[in-house]
C-alpha positions in Angstrom: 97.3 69.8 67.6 98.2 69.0 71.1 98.9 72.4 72.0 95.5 73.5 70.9 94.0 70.5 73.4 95.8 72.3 76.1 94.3 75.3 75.5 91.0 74.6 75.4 91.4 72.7 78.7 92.3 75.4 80.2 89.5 77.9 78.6 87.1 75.2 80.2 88.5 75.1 83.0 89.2 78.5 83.5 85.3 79.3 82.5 84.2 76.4 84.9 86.7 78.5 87.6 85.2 81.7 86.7 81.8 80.6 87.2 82.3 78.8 90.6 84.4 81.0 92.3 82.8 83.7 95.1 85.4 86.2 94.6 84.9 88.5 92.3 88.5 89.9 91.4 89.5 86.7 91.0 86.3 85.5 88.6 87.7 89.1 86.6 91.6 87.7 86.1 90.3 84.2 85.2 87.8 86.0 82.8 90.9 87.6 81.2 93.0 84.6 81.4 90.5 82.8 79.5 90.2 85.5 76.9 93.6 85.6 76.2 93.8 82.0 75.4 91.1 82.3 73.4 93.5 84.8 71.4 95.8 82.2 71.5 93.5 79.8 69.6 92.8 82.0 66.9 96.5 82.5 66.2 97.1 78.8 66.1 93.9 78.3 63.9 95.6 80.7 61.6 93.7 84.0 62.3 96.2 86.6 63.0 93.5 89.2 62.9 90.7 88.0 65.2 93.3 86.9 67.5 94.7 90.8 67.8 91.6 91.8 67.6 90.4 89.7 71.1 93.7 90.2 72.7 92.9 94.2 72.0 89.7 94.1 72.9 88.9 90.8 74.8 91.5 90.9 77.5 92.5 94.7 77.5 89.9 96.8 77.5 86.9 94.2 78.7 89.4 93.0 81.5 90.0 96.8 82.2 86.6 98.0 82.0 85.5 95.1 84.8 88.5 95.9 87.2 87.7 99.3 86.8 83.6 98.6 87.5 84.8 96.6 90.4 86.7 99.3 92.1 83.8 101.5 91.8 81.7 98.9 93.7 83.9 98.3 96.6 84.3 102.0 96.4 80.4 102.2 96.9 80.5 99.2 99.7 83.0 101.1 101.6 80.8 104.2 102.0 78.2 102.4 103.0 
């Protein structure tokens, strides 16, 4: 119980972090922070499977696919 109030702090504050923030890196490794808590949460709600499922998925490939989006960007800014 108290470990679940812990982590839903910090998904809040995480997603309040990931909102307010300016730079964009940053707003990607919160994002994935706040994913795998989530993953977290399902485990500890008793749902091995959704919880592999958005540690898979939620923090490895989303998180990948946005770090690899934002190289491309900078790449773009840079020839510019």
């Amino acid at each position: 119980m108290f470990l679940s109030v812990i982590i839903a702090v910090i998904m809040i504050f995480g997603a309040m972090w990931t909102i307010v923030t300016e730079d964009l890196f940053k707003a990607i490794v919160i994002f994935a922070i706040v994913s795998l808590s989530s993953s977290i949460m399902f485990l500890l709600m008793q749902a091995p499977d959704v919880a592999i499922t958005e540690a898979a998925i939620g923090s490895g490939i989303t998180t990948a696919l946005f770090i690899f989006t934002y190289k491309k960007v900078e790449e773009e800014k840079d020839e510019r």
